[in-house]
PDB file of N, CA, C and O in Angstrom:
ATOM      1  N   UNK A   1     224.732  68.697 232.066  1.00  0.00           N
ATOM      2  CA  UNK A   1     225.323  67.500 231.522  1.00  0.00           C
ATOM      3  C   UNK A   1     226.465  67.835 230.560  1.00  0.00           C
ATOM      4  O   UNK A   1     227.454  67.102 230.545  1.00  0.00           O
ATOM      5  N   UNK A   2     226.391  68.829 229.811  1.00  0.00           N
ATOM      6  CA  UNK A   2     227.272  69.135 229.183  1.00  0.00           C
ATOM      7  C   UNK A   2     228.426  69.945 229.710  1.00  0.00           C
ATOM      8  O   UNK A   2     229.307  70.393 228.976  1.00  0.00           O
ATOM      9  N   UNK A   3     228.398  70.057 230.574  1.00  0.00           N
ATOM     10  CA  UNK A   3     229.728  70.575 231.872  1.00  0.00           C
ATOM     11  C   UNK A   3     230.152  69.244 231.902  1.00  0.00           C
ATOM     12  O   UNK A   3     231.002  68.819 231.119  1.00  0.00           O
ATOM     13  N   UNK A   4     229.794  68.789 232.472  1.00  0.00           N
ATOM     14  CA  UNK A   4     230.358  67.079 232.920  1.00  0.00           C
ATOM     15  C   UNK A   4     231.098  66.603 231.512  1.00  0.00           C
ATOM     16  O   UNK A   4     232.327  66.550 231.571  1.00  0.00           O
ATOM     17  N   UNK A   5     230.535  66.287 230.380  1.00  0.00           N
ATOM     18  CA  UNK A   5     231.238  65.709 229.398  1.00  0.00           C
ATOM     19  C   UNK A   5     232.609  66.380 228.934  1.00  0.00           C
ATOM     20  O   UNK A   5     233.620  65.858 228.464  1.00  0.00           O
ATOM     21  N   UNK A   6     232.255  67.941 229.271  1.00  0.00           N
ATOM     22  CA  UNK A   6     233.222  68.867 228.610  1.00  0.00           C
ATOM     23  C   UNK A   6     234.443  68.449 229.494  1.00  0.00           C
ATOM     24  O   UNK A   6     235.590  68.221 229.108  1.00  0.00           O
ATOM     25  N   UNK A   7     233.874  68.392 230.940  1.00  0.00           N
ATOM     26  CA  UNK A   7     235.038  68.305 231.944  1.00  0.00           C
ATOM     27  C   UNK A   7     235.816  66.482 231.671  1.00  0.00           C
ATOM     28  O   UNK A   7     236.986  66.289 231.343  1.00  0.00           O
ATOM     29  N   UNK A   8     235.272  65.913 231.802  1.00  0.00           N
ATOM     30  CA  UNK A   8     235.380  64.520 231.538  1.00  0.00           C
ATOM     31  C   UNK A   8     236.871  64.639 230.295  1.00  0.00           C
ATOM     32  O   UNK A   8     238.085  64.503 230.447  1.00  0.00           O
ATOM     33  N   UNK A   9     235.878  64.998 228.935  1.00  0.00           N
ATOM     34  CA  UNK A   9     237.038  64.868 228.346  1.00  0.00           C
ATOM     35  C   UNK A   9     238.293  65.546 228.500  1.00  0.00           C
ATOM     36  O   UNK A   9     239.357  65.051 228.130  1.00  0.00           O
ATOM     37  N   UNK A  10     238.139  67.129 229.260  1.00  0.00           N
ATOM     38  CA  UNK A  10     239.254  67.573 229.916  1.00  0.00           C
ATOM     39  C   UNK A  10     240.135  67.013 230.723  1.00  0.00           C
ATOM     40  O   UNK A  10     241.297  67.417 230.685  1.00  0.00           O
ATOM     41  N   UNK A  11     239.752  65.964 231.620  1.00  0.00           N
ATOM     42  CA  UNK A  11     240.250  65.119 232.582  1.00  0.00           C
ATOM     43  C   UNK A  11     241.043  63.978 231.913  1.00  0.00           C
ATOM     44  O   UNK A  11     242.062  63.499 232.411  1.00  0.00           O
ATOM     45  N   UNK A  12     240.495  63.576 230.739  1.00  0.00           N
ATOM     46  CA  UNK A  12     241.261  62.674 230.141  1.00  0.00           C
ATOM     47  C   UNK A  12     242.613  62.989 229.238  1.00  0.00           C
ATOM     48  O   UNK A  12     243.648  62.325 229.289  1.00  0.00           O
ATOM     49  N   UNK A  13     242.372  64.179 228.378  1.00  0.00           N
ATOM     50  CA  UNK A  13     243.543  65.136 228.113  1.00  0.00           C
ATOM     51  C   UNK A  13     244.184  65.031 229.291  1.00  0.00           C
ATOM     52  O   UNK A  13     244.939  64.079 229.481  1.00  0.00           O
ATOM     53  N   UNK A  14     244.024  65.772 230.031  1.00  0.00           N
ATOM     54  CA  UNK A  14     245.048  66.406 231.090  1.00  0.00           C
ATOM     55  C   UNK A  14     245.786  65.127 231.817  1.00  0.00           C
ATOM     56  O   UNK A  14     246.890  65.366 232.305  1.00  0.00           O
ATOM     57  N   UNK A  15     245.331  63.950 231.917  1.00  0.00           N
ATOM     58  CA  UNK A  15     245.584  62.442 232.374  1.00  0.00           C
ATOM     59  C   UNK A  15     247.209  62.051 231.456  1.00  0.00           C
ATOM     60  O   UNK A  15     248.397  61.946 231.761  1.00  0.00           O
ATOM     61  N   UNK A  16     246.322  61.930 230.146  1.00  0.00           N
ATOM     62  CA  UNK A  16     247.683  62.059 229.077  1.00  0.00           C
ATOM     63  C   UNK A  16     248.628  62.878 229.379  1.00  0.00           C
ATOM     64  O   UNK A  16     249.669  62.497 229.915  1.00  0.00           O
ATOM     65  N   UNK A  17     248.328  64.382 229.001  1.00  0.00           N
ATOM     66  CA  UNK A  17     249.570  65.246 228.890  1.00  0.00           C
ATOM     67  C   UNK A  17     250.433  64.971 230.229  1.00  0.00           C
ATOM     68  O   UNK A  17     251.558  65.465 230.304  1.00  0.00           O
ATOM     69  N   UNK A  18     250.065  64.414 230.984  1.00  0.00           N
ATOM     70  CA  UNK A  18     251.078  64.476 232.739  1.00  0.00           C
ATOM     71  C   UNK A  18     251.476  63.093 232.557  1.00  0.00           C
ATOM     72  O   UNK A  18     251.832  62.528 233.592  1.00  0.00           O
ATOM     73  N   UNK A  19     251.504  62.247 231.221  1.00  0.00           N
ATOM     74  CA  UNK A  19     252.068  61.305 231.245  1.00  0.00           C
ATOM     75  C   UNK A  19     253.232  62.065 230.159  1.00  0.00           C
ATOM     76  O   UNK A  19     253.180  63.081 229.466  1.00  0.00           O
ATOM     77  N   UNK A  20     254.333  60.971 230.412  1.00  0.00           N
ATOM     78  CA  UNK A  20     255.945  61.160 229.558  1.00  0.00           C
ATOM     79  C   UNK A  20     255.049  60.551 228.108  1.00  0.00           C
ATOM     80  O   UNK A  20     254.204  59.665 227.978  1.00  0.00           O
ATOM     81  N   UNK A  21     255.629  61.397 227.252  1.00  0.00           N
ATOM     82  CA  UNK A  21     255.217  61.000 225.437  1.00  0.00           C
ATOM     83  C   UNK A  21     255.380  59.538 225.237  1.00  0.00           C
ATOM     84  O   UNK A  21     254.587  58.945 224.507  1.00  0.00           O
ATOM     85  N   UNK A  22     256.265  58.968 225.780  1.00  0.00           N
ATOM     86  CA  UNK A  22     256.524  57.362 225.598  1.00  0.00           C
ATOM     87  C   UNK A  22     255.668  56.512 226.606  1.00  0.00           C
ATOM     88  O   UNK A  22     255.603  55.283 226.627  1.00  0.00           O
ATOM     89  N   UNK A  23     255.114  57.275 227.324  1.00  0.00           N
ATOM     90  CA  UNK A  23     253.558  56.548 228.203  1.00  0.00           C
ATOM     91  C   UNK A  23     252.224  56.602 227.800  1.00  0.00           C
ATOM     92  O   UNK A  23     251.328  55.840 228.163  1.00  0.00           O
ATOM     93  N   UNK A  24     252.127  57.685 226.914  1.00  0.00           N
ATOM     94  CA  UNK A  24     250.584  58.181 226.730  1.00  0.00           C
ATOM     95  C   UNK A  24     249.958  57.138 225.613  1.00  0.00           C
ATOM     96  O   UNK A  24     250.618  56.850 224.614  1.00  0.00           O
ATOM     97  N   UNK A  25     248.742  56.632 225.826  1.00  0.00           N
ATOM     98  CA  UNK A  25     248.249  55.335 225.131  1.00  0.00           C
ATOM     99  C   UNK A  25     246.885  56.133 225.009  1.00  0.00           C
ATOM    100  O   UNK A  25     245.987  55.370 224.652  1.00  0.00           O
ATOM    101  N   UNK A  26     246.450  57.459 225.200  1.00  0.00           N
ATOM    102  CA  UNK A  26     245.160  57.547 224.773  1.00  0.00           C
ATOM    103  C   UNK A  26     244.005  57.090 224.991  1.00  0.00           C
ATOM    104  O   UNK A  26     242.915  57.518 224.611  1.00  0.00           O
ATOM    105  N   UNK A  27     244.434  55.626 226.025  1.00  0.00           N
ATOM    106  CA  UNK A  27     243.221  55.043 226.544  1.00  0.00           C
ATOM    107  C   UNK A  27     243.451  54.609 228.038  1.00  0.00           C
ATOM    108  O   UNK A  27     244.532  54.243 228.498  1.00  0.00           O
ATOM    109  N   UNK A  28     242.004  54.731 228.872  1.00  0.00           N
ATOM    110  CA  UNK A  28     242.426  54.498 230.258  1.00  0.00           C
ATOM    111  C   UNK A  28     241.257  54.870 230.657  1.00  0.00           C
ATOM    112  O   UNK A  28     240.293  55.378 230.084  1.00  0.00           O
ATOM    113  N   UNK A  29     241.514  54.486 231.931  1.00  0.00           N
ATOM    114  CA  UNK A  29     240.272  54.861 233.104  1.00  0.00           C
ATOM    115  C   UNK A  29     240.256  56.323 233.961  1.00  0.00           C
ATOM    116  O   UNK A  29     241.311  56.650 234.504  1.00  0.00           O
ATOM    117  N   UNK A  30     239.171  57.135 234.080  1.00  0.00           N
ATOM    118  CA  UNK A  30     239.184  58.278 234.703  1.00  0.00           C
ATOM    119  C   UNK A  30     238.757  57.818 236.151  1.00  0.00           C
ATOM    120  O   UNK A  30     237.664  57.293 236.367  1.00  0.00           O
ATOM    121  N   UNK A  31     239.844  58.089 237.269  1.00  0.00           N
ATOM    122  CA  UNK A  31     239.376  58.011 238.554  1.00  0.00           C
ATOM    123  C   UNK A  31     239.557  56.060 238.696  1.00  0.00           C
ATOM    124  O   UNK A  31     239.377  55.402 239.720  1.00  0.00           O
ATOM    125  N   UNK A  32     239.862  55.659 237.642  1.00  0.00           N
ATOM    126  CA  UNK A  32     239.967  54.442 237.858  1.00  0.00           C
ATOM    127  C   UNK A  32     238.732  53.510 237.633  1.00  0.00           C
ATOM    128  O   UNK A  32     238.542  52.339 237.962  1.00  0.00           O
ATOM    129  N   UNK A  33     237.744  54.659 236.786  1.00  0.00           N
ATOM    130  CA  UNK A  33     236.086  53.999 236.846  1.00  0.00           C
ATOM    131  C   UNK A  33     235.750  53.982 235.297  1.00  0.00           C
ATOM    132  O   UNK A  33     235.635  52.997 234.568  1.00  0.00           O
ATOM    133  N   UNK A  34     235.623  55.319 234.981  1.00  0.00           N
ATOM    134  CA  UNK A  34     235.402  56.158 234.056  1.00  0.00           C
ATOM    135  C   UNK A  34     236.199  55.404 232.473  1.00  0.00           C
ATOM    136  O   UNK A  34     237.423  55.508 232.554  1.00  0.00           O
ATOM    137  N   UNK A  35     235.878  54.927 231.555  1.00  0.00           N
ATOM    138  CA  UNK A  35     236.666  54.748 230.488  1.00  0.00           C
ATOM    139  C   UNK A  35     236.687  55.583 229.717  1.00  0.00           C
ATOM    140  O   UNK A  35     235.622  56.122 229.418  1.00  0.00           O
ATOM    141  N   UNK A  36     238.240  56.114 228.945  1.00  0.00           N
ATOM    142  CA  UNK A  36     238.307  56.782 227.698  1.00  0.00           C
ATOM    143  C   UNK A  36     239.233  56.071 226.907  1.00  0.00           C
ATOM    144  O   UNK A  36     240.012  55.213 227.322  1.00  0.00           O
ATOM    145  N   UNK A  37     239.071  56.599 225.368  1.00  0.00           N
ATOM    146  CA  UNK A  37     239.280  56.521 224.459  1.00  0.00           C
ATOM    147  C   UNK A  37     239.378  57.419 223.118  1.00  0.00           C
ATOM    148  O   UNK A  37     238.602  57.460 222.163  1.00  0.00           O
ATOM    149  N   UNK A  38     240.895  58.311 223.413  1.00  0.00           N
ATOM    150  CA  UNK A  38     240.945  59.355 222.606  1.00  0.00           C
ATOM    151  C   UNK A  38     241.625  59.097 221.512  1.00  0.00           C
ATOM    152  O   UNK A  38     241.906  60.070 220.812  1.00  0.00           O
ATOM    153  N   UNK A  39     242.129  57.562 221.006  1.00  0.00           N
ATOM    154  CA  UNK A  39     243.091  57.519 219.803  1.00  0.00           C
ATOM    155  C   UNK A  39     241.607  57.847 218.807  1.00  0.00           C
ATOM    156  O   UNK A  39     240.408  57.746 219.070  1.00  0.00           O
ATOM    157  N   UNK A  40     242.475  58.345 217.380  1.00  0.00           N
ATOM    158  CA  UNK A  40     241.677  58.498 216.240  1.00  0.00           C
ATOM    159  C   UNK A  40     240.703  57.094 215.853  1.00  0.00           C
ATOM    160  O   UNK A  40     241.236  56.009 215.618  1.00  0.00           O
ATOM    161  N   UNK A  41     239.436  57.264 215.831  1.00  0.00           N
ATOM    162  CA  UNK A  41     238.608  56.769 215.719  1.00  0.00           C
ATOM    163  C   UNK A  41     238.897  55.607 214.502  1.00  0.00           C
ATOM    164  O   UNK A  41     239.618  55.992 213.581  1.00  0.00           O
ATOM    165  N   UNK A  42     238.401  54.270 214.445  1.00  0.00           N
ATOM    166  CA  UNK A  42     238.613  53.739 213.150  1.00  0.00           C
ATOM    167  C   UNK A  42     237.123  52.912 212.522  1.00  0.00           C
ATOM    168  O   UNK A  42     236.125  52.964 213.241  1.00  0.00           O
ATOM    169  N   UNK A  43     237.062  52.400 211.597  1.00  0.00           N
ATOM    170  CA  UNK A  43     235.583  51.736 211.522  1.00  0.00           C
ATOM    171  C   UNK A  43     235.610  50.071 211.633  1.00  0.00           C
ATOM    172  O   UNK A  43     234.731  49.356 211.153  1.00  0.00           O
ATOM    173  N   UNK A  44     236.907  49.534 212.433  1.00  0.00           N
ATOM    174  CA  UNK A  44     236.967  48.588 212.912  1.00  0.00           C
ATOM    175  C   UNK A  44     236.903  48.378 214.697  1.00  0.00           C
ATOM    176  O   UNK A  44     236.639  47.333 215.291  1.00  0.00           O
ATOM    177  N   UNK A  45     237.141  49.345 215.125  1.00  0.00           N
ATOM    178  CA  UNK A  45     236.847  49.786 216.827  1.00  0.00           C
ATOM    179  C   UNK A  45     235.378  50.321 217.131  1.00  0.00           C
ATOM    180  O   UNK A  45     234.762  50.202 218.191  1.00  0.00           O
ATOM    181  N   UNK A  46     234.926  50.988 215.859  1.00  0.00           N
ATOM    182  CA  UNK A  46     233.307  51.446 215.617  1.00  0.00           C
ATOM    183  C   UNK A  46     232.544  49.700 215.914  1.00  0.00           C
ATOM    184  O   UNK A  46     231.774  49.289 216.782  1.00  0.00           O
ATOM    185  N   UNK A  47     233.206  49.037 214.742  1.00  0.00           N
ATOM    186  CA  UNK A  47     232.388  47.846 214.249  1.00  0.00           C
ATOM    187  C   UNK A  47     232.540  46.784 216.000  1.00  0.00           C
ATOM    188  O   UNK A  47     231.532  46.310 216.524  1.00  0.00           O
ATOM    189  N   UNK A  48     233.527  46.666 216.426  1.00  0.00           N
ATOM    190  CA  UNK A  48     234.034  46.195 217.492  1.00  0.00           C
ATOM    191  C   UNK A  48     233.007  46.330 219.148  1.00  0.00           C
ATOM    192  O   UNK A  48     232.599  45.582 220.036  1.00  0.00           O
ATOM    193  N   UNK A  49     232.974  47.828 218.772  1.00  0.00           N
ATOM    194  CA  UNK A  49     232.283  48.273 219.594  1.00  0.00           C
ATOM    195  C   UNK A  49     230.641  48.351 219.969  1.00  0.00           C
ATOM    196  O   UNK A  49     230.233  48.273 221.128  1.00  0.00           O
ATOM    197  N   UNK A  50     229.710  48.529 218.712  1.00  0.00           N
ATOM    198  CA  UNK A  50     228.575  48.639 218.234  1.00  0.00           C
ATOM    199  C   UNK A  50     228.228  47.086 217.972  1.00  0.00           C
ATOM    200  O   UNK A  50     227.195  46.987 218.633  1.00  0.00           O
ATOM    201  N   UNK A  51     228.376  46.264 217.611  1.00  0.00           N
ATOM    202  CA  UNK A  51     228.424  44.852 216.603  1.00  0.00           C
ATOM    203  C   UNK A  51     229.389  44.002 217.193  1.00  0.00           C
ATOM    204  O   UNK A  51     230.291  43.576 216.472  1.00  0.00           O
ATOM    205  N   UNK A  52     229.331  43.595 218.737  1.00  0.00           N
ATOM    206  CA  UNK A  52     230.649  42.201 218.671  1.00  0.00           C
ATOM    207  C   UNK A  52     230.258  41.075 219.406  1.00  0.00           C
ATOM    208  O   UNK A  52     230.743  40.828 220.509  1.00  0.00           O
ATOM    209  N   UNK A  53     229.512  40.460 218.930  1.00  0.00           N
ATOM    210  CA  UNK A  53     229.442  38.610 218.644  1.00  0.00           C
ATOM    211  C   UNK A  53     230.092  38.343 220.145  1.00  0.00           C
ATOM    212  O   UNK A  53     229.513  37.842 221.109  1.00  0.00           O
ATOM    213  N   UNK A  54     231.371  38.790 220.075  1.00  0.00           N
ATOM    214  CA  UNK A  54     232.188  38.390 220.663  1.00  0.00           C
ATOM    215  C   UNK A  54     232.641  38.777 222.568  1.00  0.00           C
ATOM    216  O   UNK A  54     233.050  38.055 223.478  1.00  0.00           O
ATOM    217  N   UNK A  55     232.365  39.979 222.498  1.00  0.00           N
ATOM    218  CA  UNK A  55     231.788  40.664 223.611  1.00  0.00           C
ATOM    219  C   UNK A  55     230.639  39.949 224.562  1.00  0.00           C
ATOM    220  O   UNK A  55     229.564  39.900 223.964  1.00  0.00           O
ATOM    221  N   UNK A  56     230.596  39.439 225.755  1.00  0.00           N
ATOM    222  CA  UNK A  56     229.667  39.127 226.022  1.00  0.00           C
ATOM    223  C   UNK A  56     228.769  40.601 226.791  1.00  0.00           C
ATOM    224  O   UNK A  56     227.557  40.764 226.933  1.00  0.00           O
ATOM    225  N   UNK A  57     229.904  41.490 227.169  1.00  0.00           N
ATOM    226  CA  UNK A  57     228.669  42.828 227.759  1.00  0.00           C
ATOM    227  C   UNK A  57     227.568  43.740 226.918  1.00  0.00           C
ATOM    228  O   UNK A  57     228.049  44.058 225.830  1.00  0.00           O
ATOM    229  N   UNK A  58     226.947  43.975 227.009  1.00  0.00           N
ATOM    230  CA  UNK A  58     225.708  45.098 226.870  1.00  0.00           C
ATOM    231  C   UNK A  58     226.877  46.360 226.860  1.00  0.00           C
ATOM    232  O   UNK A  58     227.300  46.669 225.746  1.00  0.00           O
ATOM    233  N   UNK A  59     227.354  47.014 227.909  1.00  0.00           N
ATOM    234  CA  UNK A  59     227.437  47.926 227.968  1.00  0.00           C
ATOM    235  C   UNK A  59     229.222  47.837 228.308  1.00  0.00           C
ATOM    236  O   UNK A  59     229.746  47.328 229.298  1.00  0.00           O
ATOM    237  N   UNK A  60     229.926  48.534 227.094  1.00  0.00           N
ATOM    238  CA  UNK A  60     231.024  48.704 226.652  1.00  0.00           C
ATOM    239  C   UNK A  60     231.773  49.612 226.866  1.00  0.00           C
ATOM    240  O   UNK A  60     231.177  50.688 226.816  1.00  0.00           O
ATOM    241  N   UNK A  61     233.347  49.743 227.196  1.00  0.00           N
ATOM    242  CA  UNK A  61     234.023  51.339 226.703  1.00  0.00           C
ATOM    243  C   UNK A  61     233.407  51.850 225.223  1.00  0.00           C
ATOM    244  O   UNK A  61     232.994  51.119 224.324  1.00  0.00           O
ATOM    245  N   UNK A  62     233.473  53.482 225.234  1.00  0.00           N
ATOM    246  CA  UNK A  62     233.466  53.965 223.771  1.00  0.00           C
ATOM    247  C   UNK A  62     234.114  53.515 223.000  1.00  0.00           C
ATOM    248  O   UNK A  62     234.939  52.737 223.479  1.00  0.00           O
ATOM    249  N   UNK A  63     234.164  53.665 221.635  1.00  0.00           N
ATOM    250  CA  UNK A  63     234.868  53.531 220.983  1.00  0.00           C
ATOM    251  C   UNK A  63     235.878  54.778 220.647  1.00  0.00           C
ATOM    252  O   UNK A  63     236.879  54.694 219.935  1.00  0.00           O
ATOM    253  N   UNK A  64     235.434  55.868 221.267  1.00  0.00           N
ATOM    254  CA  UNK A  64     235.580  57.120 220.934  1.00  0.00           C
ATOM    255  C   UNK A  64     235.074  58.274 222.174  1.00  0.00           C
ATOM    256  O   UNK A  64     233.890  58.398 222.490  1.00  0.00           O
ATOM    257  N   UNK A  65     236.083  58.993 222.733  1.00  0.00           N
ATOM    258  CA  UNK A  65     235.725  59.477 224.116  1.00  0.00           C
ATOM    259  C   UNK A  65     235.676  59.499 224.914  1.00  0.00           C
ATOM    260  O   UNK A  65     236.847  59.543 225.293  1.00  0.00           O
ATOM    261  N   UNK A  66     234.887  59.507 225.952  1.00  0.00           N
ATOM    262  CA  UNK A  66     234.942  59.235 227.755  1.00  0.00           C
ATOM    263  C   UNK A  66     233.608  58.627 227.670  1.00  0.00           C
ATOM    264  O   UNK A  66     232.848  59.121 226.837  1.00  0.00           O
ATOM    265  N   UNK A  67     233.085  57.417 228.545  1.00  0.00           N
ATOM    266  CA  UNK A  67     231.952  56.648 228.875  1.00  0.00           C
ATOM    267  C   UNK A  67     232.024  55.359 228.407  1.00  0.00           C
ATOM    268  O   UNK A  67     232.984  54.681 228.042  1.00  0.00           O
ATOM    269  N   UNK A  68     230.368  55.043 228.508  1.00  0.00           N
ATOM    270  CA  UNK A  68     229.838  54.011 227.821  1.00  0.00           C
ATOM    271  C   UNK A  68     229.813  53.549 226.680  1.00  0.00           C
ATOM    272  O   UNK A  68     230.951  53.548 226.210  1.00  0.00           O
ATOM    273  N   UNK A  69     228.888  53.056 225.835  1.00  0.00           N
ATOM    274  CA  UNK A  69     227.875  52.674 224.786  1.00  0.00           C
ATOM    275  C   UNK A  69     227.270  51.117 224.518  1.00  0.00           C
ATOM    276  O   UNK A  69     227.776  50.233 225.210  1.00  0.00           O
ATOM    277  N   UNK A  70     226.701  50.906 223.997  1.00  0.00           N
ATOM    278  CA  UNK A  70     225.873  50.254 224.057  1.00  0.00           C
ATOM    279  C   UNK A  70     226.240  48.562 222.733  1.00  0.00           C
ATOM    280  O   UNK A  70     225.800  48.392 221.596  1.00  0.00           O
ATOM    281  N   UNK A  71     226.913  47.907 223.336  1.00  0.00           N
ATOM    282  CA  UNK A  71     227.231  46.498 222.268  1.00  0.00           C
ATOM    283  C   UNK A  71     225.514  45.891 221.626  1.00  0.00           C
ATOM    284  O   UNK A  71     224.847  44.984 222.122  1.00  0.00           O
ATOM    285  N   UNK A  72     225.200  46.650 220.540  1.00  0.00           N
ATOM    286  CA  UNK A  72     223.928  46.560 219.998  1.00  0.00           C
ATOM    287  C   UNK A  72     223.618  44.738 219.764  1.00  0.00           C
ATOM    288  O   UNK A  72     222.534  44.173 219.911  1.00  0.00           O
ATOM    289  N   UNK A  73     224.630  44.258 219.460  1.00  0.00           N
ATOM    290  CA  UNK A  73     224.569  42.625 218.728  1.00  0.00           C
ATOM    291  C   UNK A  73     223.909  42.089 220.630  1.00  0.00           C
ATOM    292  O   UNK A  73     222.766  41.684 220.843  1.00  0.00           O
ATOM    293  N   UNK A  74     224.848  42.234 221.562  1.00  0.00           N
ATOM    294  CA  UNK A  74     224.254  41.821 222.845  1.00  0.00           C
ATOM    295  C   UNK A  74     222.922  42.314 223.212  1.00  0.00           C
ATOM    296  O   UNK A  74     222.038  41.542 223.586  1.00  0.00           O
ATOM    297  N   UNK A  75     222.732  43.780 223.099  1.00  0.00           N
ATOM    298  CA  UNK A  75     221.528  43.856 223.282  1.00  0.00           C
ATOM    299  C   UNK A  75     220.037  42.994 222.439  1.00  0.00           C
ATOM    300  O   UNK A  75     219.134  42.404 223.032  1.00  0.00           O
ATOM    301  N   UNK A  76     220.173  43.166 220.999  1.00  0.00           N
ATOM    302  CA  UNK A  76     219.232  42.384 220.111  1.00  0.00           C
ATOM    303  C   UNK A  76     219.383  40.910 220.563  1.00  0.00           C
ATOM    304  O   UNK A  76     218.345  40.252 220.490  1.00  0.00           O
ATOM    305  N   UNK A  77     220.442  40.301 220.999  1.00  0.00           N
ATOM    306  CA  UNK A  77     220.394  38.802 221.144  1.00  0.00           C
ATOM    307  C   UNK A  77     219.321  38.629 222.723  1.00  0.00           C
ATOM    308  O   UNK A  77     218.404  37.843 222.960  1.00  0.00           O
ATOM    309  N   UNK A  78     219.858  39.596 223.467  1.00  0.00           N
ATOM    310  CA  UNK A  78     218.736  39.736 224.898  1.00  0.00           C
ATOM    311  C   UNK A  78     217.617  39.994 224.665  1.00  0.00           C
ATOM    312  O   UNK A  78     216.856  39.128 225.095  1.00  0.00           O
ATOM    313  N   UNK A  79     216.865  41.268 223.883  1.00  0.00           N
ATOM    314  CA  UNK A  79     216.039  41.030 223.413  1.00  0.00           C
ATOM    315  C   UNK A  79     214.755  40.102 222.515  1.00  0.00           C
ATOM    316  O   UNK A  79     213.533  40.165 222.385  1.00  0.00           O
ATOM    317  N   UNK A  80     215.777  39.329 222.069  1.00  0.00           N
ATOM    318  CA  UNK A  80     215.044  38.603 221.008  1.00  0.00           C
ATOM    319  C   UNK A  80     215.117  37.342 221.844  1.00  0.00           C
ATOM    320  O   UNK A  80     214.164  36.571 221.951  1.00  0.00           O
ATOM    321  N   UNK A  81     215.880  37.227 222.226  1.00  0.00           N
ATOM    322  CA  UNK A  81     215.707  36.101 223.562  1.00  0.00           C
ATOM    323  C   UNK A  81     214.100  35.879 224.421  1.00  0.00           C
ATOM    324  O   UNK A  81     213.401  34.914 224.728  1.00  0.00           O
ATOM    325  N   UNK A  82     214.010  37.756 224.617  1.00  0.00           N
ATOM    326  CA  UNK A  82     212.612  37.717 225.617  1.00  0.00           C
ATOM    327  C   UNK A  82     211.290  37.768 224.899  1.00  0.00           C
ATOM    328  O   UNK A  82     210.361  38.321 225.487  1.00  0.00           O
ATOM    329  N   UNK A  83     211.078  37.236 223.640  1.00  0.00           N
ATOM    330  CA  UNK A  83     210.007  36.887 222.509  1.00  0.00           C
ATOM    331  C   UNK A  83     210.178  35.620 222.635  1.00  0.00           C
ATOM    332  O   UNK A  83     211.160  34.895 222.477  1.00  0.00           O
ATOM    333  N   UNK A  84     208.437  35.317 223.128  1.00  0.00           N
ATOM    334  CA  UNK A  84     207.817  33.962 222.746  1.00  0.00           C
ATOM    335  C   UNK A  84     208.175  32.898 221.530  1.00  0.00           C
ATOM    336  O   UNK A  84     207.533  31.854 221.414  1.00  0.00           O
TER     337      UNK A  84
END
């Protein structure tokens, strides 16, 4: 698994650098599936990401990296939904 992530984020570097400096946005899809997200991290894209009301998915781009994670506010509202 840790081949895969290592490679992943390699793939997303290497995505960038073969873009022109006035193209590279740091964020995008690997393979067209895959989401990343290599700009510098902030604790409003954290909060965005982890915590958003507003989001209706469960399962989000990172905020930070290549993949998933998990919109916690959607999950607890599903959860607490499935209590009597």
């Amino acid at each position: 698994m840790t081949l895969v992530g290592v490679g992943s984020v390699a793939g997303a570097v290497l995505t960038e650098l073969r873009k022109p400096p006035e193209l590279r946005t740091w964020r995008e899809h690997l393979f067209g599936v895959v989401p990343y997200d290599l700009r510098p991290p902030t604790l409003e894209r954290l909060r965005q990401t982890y915590w958003n009301p507003d989001e209706p998915r469960v399962v989000v781009p990172r905020f930070f990296g290549v993949g998933w994670d998990l919109n916690l506010y959607q999950l607890w509202r599903l959860l607490s939904g499935l209590r009597p």
